[in-house]
C-alpha positions in Angstrom: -8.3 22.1 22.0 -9.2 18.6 21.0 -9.1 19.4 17.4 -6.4 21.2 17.0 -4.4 18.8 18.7 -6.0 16.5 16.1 -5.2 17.9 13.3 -1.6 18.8 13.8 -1.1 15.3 14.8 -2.7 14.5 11.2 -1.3 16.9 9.3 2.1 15.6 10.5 1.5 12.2 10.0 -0.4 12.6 6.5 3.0 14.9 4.9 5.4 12.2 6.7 3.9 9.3 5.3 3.1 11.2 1.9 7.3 12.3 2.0 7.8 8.4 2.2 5.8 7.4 -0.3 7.6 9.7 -2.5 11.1 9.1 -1.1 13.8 7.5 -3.7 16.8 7.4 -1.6 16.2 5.8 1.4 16.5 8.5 3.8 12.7 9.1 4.5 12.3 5.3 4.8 15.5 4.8 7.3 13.7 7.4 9.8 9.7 6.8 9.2 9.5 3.7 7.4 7.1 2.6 10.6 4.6 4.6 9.9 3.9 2.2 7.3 4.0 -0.6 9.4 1.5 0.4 11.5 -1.5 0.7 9.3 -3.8 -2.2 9.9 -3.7 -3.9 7.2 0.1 -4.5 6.6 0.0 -5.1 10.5 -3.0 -7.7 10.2 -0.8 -9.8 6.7 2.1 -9.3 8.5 0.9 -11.0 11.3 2.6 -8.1 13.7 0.7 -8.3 16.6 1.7 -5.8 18.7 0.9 -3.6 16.1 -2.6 -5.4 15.5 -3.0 -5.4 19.8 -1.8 -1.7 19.9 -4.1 -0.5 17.2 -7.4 -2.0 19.1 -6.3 -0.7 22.7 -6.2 2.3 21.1 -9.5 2.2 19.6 -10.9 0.3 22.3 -9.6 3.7 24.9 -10.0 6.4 22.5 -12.1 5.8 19.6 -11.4 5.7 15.7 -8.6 8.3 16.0 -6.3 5.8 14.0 -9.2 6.9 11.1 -8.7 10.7 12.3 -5.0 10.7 12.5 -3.0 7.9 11.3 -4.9 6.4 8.2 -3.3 9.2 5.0 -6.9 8.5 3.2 -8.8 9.3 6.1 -6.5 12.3 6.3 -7.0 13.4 3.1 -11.2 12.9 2.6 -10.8 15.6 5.4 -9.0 17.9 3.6 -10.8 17.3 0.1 -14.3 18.3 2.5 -13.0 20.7 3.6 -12.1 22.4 0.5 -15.0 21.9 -0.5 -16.8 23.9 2.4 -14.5 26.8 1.8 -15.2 26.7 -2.3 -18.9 26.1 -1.0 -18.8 29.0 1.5 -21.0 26.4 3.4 -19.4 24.8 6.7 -22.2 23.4 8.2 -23.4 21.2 5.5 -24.3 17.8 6.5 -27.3 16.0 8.3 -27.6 12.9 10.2 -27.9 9.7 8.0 -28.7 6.6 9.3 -25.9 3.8 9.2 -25.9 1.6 5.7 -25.0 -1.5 7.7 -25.8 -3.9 5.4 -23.5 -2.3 2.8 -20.7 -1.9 5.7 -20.4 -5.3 6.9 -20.9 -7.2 3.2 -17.7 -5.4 2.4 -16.2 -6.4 5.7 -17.2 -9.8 4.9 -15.9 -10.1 1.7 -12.9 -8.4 2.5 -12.1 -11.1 5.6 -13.1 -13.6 2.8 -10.6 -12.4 0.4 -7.7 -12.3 3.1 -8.6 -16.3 3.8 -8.7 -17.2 0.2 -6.2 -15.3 -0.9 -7.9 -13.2 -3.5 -5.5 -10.3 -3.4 -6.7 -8.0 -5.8 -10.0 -7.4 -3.9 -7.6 -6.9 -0.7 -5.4 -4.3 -2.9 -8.4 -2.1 -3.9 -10.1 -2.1 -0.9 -7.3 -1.8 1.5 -7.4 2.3 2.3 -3.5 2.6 3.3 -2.8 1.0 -0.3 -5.3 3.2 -1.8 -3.5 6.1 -0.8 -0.2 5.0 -1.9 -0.9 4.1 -5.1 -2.1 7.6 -5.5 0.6 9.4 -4.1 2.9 7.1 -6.2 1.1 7.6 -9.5 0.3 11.4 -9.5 2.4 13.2 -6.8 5.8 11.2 -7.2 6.1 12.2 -10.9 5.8 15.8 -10.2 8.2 15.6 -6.9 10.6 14.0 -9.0 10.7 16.5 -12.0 10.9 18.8 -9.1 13.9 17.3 -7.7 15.3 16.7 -11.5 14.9 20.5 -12.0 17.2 21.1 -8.8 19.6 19.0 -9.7 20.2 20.6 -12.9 20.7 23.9 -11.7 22.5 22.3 -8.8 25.2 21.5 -11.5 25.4 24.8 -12.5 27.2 25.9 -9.4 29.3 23.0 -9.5 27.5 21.1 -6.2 26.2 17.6 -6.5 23.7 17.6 -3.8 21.0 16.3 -5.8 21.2 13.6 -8.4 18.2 13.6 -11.5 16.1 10.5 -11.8 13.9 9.0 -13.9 10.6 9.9 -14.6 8.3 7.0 -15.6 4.6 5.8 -15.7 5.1 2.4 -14.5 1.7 1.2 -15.1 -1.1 2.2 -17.0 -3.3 -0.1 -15.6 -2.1 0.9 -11.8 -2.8 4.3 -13.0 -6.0 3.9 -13.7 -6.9 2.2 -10.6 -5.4 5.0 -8.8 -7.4 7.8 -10.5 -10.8 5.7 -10.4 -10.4 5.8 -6.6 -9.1 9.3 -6.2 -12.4 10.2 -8.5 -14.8 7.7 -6.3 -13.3 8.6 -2.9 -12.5 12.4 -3.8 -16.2 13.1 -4.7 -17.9 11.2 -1.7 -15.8 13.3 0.3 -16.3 16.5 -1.5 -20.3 16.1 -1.0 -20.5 14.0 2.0 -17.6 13.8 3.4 -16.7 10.6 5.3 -18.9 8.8 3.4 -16.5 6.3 1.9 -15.0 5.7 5.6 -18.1 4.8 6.9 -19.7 2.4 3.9 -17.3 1.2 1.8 -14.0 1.0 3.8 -13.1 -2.3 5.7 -10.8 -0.9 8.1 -13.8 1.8 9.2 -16.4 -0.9 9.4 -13.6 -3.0 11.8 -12.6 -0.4 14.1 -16.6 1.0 14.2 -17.2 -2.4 15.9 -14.9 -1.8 18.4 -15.3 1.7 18.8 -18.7 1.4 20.2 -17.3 -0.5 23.3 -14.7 2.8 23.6 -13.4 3.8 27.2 -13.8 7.9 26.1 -16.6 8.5 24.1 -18.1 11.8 22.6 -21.9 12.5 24.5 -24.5 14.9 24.8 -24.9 17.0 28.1 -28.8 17.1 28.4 -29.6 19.8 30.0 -27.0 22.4 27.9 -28.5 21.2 24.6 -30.8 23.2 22.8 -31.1 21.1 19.8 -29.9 23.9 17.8 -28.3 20.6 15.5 -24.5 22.9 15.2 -23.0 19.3 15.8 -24.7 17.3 13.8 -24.6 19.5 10.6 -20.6 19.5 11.2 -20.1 16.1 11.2 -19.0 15.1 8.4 -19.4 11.1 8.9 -23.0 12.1 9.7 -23.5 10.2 12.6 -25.1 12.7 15.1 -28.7 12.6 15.7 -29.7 16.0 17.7 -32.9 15.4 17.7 -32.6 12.0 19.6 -29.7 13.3 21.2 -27.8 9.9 20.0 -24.3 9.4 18.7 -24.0 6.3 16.2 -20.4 5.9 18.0 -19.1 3.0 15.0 -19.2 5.8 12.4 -17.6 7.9 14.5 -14.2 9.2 13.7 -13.4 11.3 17.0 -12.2 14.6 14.7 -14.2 17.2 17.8 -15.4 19.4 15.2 -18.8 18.9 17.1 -17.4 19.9 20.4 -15.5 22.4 18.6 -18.9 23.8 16.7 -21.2 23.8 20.0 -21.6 26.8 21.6 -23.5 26.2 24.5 -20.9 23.2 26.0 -23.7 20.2 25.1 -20.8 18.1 23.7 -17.9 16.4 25.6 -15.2 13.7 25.2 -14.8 12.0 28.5 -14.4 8.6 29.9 -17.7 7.0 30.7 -18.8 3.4 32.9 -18.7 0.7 30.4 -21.7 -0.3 32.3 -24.6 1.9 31.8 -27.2 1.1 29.6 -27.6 4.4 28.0 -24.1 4.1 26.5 -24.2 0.5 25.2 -27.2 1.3 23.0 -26.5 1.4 19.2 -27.5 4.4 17.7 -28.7 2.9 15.0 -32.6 4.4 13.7 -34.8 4.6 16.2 -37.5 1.8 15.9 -40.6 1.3 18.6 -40.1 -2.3 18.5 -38.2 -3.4 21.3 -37.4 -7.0 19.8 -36.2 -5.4 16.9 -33.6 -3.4 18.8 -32.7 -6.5 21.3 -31.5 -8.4 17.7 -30.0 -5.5 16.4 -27.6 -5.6 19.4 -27.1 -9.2 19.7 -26.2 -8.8 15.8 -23.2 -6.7 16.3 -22.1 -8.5 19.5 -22.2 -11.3 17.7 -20.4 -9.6 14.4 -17.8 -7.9 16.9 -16.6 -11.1 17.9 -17.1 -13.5 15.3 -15.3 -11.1 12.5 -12.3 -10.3 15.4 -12.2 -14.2 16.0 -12.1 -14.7 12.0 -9.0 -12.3 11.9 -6.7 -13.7 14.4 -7.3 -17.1 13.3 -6.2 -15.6 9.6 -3.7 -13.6 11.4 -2.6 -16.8 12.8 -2.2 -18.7 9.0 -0.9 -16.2 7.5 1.9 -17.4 10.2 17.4 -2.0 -18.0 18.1 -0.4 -20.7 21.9 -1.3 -22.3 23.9 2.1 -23.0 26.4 2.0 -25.7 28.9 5.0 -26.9 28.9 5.9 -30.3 27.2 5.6 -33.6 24.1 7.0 -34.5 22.0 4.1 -35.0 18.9 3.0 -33.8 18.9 0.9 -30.4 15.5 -1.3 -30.2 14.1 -1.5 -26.7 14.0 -4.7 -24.8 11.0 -6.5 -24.8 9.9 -8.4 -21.7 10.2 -12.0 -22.3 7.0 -14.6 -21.2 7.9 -16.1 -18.1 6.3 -19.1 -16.9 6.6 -18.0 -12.9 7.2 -14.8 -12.0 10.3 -13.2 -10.6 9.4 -11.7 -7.1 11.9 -9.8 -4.8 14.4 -11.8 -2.9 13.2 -12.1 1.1 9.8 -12.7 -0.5 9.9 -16.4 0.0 8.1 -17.7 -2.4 5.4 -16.2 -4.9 2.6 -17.9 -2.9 3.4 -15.9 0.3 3.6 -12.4 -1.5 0.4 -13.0 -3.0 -0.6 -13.9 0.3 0.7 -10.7 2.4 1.2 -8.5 -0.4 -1.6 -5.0 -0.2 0.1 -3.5 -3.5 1.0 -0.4 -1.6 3.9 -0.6 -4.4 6.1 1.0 -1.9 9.1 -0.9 -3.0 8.3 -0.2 -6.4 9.5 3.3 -5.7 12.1 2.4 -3.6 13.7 0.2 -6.1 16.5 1.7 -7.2 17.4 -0.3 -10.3 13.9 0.4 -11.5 13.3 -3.6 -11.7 9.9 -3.4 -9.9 6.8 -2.8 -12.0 3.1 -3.7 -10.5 1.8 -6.7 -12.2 -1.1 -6.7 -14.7 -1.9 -10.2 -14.0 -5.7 -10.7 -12.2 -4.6 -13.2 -9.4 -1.6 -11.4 -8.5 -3.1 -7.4 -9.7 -0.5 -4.6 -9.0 1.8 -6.7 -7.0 5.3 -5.7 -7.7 6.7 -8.3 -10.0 10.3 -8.4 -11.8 11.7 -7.4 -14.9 15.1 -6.8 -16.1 14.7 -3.7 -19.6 15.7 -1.3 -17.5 18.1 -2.8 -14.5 19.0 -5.8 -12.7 18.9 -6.9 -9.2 22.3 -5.6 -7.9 23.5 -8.0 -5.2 24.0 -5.1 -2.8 21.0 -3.9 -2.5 18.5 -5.0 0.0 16.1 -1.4 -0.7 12.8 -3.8 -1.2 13.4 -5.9 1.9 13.5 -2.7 4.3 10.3 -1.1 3.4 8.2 -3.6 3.1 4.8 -3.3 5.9 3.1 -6.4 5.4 5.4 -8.9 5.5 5.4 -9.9 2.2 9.0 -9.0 1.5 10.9 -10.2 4.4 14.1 -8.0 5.3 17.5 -9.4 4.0 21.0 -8.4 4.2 23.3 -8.1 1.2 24.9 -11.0 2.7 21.8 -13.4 2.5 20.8 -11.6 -0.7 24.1 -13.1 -2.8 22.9 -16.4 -1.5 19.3 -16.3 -2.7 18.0 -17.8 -5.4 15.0 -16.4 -7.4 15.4 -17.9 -10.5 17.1 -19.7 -13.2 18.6 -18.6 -16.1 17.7 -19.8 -19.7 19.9 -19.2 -23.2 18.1 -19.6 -25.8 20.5 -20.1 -28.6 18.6 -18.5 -31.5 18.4 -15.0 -30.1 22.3 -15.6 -28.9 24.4 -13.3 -31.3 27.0 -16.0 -31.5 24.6 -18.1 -33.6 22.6 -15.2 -35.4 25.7 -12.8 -36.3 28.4 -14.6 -35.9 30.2 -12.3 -33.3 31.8 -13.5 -30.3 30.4 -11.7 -27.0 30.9 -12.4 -23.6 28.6 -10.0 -22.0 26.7 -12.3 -20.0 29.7 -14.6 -18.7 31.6 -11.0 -17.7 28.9 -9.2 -15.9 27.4 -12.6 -13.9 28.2 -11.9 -10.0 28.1 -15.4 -9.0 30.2 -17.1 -12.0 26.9 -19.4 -12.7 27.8 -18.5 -16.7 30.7 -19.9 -18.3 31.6 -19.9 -22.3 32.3 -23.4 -23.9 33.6 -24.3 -27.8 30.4 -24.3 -30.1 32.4 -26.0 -32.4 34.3 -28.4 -30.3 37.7 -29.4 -32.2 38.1 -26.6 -33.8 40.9 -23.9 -32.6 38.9 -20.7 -33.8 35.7 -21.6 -32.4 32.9 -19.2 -31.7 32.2 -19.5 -27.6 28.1 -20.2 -26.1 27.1 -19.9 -22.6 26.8 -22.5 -20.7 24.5 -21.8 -17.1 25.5 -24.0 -14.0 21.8 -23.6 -12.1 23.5 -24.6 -9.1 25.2 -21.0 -8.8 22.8 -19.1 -10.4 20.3 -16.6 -8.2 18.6 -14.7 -11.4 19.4 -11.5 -10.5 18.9 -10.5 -13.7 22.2 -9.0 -15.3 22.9 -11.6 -17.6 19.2 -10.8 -19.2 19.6 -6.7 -19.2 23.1 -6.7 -20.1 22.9 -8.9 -23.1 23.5 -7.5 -26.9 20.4 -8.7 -28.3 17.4 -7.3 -29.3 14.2 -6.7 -29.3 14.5 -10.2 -27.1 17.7 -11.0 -24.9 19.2 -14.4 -25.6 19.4 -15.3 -21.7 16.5 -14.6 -19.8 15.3 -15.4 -16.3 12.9 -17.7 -15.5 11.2 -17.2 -11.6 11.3 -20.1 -8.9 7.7 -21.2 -7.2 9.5 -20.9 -4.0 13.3 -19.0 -3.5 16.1 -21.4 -2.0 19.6 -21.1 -0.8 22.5 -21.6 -3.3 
């Protein structure tokens, strides 16, 4: 009953948070959008520590179920195993392995280190909620979107307008790439040997292991109904059961009951035990006869349990468009992106230091974006955060999409009240692209489509009556939203482009 119970509650939360990550139109995201925020990283940059609390009750009562239930790549190295036991025809495939801890806790280490220093691409790739997304978002939102496209189209057949098409766009090569070495690397571990990538290479796995070894209910053998007949430990897949020594390395495990569910003589159980006996605070690490050996074993991960938790909450702590014209048959050039000094980031994200700071590149307002503005950053010190960029949009002052989804904190949310009053960069004409100067045309694209009236047009020629009109910017008004850039007549390179600010500010 155990498992069952498990898996329904993970098969529920994996397609709800997989619908989200594939959601354009808000709806998903007004309903479930906290699923997101309570995955443990987001919660830990966030600095949401209920969440953060809530999560290590829960491990500290019940075990690594978040890994079992709520993580979506936990969910779906499950699912890829088994698959592969059914293609296999081969269900009870594994053997007990003893735990890599070396390998475990470096990464742990140089995960925490990352956090503190801020090196955010190591937290991207290595963070397994933003692992996930990034494949959901690069190979499953393409297809759900041609799906929804497809109804759409014969939606306007029959005269409804239920659905509405979309674009369908790669948004990043580079992301891509990420996403597919990871599906590869995490896709075959799990296909041979199943948990393997929670229990070795994942941070949160190796965090919530600590903790899950001082757990209130605990998985245990029943002596005297086992017959070593090793059902439960070749159907664990995180390989942590040793039958013969009748020992459960209880940091690897994930709490999915397929043991329990696999023994047929009752020598398995889940139940609450007394935090106090000795034969449950031993590590079931591999047996050695040395008893020193095992005394600094344990004193090791005491001392890693509290040092590492002590290292988060004390980081926990500072941490506190494309232009469309009618007519003609001639050949539009597409915008190029301009070099920008300082990047545009969202507005509610402060400043770019504290969205490289809390950012996990989850790039779930990348597909929220409606305007199609946000594109994952190629840059190494800032790698797949979403950064601006105006070819195929602007930032539309009444949308706030971003601000609402975000899980980490790194995009604070706004209304579309504080959003017209936010500044996130400056405008900058430069007069040689301007087709004033180059054509000799008059245009007043950028002065009519400005929401804030920061862009005015002056006499190029002063003193004379039929003078050709520039732009002139007043940066006091101005909150780079971007329209002047996308809207503007000139090509490949617009003649007024938008320059980021180090740190947002009121106007």
């Amino acid at each position: 009953m155990f498992k069952k119970i498990r898996i329904i509650l993970a098969a529920v939360f994996f397609l709800l948070l997989t619908l989200l990550f594939l959601d354009f139109t808000g709806t998903i995201h007004h309903w479930f959008g906290w699923m997101a925020k309570i995955q443990l990283i987001p919660a830990i940059l966030a600095v949401n520590v209920a969440v953060i609390v809530l999560l290590a009750l829960l491990t500290l009562v019940f075990g690594r179920i978040y890994c079992s239930v709520i993580c979506p790549l936990g969910v779906f190295q499950d699912a890829v195993s088994n698959i592969s036991a059914r293609r296999k025809k081969k269900k009870n495939r594994f053997r007990y392995s003893p735990s890599k801890t070396w390998l475990r806790y470096g990464v742990l280490v140089l995960f925490i280190i990352a956090i503190i220093i801020g090196i955010s691409p190591i937290v991207s790739i290595l963070d397994p909620y933003a692992a996930y997304r990034r494949m959901a978002s690069n190979f499953f939102a393409p297809v759900y979107r041609l799906g929804n496209n497809l109804l759409a189209l014969i939606a306007e057949q029959v005269n409804s307008y239920a659905f509405y098409s979309t674009e369908v766009l790669i948004k990043s090569w580079v992301t891509l790439g990420i996403a597919a070495l990871t599906a590869i690397v995490v896709g075959i571990l799990a296909w041979r040997h199943g948990r393997t990538y929670c229990n070795t290479l994942c941070p949160v796995g190796s965090l919530l292991g600590l903790l899950s070894k001082y757990s209130l209910f605990r998985l245990t053998f029943v002596e005297d109904k086992c017959t070593q007949c090793k059902a439960c430990e070749r159907s664990c897949k995180a390989s942590c059961i040793d039958a013969k020594e009748m020992n459960i390395d209880r940091s690897r495990c994930v709490t999915c009951f397929t043991c329990i569910d696999k023994c047929k003589f009752g020598a398995m159980k889940y139940a609450p035990v007394k935090l106090g006996s000795k034969k449950e605070i031993v590590e079931t690490l591999p047996v050695q006869n040395n008893s020193t050996v095992g005394n600094k074993e344990e004193n090791f991960t005491r001392r890693n349990l509290l040092s590492i938790l002590g290292t988060i909450a004390v980081t926990s702590t500072i941490k506190a468009q494309q232009l469309h014209v009618d007519g003609g048959l001639a050949d539009i050039q597409d915008k190029k992106r301009p070099e920008r000094k300082t990047p545009l980031v969202p507005p509610g994200a402060i400043s770019a230091m504290n969205m490289k700071n809390h950012c996990t590149a989850c790039q779930l307002c990348v597909s929220a974006c409606p305007n199609n503005i946000l594109n994952p950053s190629n840059k190494l010190s800032v790698f797949m955060q979403p950064e601006i960029s105006f070819e195929r949009g602007y930032c539309r002052p009444e949308c706030v999409e971003c601000s609402q989804v975000c899980p980490a904190g790194a995009i604070k949310p706004i209304t579309t009240a504080d959003k017209s009053a936010i500044s996130i960069g400056q405008a900058v004409w430069i007069k040689d692209n301007c087709v004033v100067n180059r054509d000799e045309i008059q245009c007043n694209n950028c002065q009519r489509h400005c929401p804030t009236g920061a862009i005015t047009l002056v006499d190029r020629d002063p003193g004379y009556s039929d003078s050709l009109k520039i732009p002139v910017i007043d940066k006091e008004l101005c909150i780079g939203c971007g329209a002047c850039e996308n809207l503007c007549p000139a090509r490949p390179f617009s003649a007024i482009y938008v320059e980021g600010n180090v740190r947002h500010h009121a106007i």
